[in-house]
MARZA-278988 format. One line per field, with one value per residue (C-alpha): residue in one letter; x, y, z. Coordinates in Angstrom, 1 decimal, decimal comma. Layout:
N
lumvo [A; ...]
x [X; ...]
y [Y; ...]
z [Z; ...]
% end
This chain:
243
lumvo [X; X; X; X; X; X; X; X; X; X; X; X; X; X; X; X; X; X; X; X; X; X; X; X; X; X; X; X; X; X; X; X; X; X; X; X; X; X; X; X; X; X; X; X; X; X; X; X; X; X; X; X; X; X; X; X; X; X; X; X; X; X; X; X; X; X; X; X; X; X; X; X; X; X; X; X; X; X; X; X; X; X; X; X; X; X; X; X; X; X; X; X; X; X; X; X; X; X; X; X; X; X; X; X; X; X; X; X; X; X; X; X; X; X; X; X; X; X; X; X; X; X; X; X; X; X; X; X; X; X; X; X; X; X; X; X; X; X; X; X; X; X; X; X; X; X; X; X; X; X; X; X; X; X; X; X; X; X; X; X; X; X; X; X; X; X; X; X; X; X; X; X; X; X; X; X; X; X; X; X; X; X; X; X; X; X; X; X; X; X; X; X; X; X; X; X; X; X; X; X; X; X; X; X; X; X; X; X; X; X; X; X; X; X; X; X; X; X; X; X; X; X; X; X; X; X; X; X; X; X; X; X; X; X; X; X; X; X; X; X; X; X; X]
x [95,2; 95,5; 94,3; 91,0; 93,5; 96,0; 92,9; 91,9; 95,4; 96,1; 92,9; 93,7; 96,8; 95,4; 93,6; 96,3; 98,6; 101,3; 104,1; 102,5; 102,1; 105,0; 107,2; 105,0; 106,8; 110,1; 110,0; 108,7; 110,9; 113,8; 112,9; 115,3; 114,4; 114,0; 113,2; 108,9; 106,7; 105,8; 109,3; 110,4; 109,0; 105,3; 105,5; 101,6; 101,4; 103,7; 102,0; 98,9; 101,0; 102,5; 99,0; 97,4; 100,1; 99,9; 95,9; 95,5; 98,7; 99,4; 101,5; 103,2; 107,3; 106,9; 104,9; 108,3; 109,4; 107,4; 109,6; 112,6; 110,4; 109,4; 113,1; 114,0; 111,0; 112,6; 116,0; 115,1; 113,2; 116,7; 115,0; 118,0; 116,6; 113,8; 115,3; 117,8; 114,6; 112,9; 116,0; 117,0; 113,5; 113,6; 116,8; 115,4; 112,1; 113,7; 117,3; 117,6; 115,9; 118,2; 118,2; 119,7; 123,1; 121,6; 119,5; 122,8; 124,8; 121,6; 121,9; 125,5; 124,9; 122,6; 125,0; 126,9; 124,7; 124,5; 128,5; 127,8; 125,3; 126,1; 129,6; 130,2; 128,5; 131,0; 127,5; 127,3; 131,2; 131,3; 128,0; 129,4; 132,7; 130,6; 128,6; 131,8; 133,4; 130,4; 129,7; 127,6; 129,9; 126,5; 127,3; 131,5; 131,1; 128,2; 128,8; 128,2; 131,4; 134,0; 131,5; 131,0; 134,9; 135,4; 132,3; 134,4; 137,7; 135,9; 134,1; 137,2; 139,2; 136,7; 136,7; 140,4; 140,2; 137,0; 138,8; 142,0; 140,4; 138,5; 141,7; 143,5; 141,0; 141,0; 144,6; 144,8; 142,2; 144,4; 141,8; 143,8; 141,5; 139,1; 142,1; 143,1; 139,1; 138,5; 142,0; 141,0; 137,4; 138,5; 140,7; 137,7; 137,0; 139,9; 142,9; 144,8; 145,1; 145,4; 148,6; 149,9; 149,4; 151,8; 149,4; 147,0; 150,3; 151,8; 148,3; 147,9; 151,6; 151,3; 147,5; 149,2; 152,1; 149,8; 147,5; 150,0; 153,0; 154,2; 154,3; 157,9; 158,2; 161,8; 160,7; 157,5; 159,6; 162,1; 159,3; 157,4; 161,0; 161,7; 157,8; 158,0; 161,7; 160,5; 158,0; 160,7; 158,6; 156,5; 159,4; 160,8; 157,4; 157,3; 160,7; 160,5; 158,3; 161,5; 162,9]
y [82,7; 82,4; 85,2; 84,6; 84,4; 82,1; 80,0; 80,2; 79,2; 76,1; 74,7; 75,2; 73,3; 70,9; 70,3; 70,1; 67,8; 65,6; 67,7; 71,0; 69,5; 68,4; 71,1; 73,5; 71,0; 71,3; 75,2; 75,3; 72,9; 75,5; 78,4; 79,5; 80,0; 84,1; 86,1; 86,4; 84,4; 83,4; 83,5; 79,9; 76,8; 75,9; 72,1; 71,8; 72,6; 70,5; 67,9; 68,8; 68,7; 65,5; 63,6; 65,2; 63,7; 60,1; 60,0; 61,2; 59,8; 56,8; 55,9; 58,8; 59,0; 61,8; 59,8; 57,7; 60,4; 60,5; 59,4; 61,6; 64,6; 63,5; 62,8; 66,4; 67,8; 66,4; 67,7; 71,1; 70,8; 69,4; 65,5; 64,0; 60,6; 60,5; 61,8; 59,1; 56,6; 58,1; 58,7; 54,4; 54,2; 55,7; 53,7; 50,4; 50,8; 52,9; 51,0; 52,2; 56,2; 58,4; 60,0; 57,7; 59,4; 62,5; 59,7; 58,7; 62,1; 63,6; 60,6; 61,1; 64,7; 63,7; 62,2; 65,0; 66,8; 64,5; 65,0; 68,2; 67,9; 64,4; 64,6; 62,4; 59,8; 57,9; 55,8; 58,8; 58,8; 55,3; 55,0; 57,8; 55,5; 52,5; 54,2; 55,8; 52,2; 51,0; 53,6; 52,6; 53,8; 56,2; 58,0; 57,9; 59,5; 62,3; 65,8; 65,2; 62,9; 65,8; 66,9; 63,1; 62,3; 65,6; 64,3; 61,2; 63,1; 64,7; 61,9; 59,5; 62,5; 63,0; 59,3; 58,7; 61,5; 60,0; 56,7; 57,9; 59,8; 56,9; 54,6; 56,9; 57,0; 53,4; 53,0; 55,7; 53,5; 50,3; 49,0; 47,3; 45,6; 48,1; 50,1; 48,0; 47,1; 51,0; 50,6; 47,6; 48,6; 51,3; 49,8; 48,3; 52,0; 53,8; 51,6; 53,8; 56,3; 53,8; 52,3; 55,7; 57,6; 57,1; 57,2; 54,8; 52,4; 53,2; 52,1; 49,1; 47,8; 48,8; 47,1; 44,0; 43,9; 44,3; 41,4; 39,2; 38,0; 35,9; 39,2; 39,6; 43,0; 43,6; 43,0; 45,6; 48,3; 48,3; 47,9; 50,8; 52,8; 52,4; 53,5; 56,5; 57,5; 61,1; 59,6; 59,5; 59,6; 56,5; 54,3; 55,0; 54,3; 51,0; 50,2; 50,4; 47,1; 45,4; 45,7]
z [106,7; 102,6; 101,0; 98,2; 95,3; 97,3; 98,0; 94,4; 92,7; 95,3; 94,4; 90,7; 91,7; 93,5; 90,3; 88,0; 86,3; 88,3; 86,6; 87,7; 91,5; 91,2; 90,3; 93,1; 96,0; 94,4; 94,3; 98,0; 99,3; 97,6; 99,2; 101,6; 105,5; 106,1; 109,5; 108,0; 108,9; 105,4; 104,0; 104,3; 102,8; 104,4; 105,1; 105,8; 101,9; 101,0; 102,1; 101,4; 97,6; 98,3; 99,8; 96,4; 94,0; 95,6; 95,7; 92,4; 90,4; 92,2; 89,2; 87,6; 88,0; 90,3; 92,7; 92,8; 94,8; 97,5; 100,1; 99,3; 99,4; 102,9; 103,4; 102,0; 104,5; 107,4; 106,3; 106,1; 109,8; 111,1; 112,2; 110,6; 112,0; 110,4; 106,6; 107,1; 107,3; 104,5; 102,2; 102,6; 102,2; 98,5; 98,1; 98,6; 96,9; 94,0; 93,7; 89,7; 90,1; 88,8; 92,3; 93,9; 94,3; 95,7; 98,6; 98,9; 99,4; 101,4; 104,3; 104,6; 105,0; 107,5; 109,6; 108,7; 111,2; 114,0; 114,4; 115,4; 117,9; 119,2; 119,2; 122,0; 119,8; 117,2; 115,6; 112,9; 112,1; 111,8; 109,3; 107,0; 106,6; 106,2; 103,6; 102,0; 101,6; 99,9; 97,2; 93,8; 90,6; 90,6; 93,5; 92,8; 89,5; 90,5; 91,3; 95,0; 95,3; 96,9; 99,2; 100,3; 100,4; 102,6; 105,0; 104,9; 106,3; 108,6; 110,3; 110,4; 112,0; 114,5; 115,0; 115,6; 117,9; 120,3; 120,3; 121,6; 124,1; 125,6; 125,0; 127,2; 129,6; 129,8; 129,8; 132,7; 134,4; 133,9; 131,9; 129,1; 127,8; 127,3; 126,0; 123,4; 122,2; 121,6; 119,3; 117,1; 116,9; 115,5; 113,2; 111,5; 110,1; 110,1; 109,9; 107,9; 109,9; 113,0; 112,0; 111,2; 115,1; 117,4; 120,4; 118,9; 118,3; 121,8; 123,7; 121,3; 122,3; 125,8; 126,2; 124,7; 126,3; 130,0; 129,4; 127,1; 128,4; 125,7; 123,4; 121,7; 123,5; 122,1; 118,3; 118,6; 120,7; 117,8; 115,1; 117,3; 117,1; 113,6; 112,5; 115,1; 115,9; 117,1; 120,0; 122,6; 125,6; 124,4; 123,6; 126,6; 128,6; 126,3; 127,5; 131,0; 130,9; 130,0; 133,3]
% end
């Protein structure tokens, strides 16, 4: 329970300008998580804040705001869904705020999170890379633009690695066709580093060489053996189809 003065200087607040609301939510929502009780940032008066600033300044630039403090809220209580919602939800309703950048930075930081505890799941690799290909000039040229590029490294590792794991499984399955869909899905994202792995290359020639019979096997094996002339035990599984 608030103390008498606590009570006293929220409804002071409460009372006070948009600036002065405004700047209480930004210093709660800052506060950093402790072992107390009352140490961490109190989300119930945050939005008791955030209700206040939209009843009684519909219209002030802080008000803009609304929906990436909601989005920073859900952040800090780890339902990453829902501050992805909330963050694209500022972005399309406040395309030109100087914020943007940060919306931006904060949803792929979202995603961010759900690598780590959905890791079987390649949705959130595959939307930071999306998003990463399709940066405004705001977001390139802010200061949140290493952390993003090394989000970016991250989730297209983490990608190559989930698709040649179920390519292989595939593959071992004699499933070449599922094989060789996991590859140039994949591609779509992370070609680079596609046309660069020997394993991804030796499942994509082997699919295609299973379930197309018209494929110029000698050209790729020596195109395969010129691009990866250390993979001996590949080329020499890619050879044995010749006979």
């Amino acid at each position: 329970m608030l103390s008498a003065s606590c009570a006293n200087k929220t409804s002071k607040l409460m009372q006070g300008d948009d600036l002065s609301i405004y700047n209480a939510i930004q210093t709660e929502l800052q506060k950093g998580k402790t072992f107390y009780i009352f140490g961490g940032p109190r989300y119930k008066y945050i939005e008791d804040l955030v209700l206040t600033l939209q009843v009684r300044f519909p219209y002030s630039d802080y008000t803009r705001e609304v929906n990436l403090i909601n989005a920073d809220v859900s952040y800090r209580t780890k339902d990453y869904y829902d501050a992805i919602s909330d963050y694209e939800l500022f972005i399309e309703e406040q395309p030109t705020h100087s914020k943007r950048n940060y919306a931006v930075y904060k949803i792929i930081k979202s995603y961010e999170k759900l690598l780590k505890s959905e890791d079987k799941d390649i949705d959130p690799a595959i939307k930071i890379i999306e998003i990463n290909n399709n940066l405004g000039d705001d977001v390139k040229s802010s200061k949140y633009i290493d952390q993003i590029k090394n989000i970016n490294s991250k989730a297209k590792k983490l990608l190559l690695e989930r698709t040649l794991y179920i390519a292989e499984f595939y593959i071992n399955k004699n499933s070449y066709i599922s094989a060789l869909k996991r590859i140039t899905e994949a591609e779509k994202s992370i070609k680079d580093l596609i046309e660069v792995n020997p394993k991804a290359q030796y499942i994509k020639l082997l699919s295609t060489f299973m379930l197309d019979s018209k494929a110029d096997k000698i050209s790729l094996i020596n195109e395969y053996q010129i691009n990866f002339p250390n993979q001996k035990d590949y080329i020499e599984e890619l050879k044995k189809i010749l006979y």
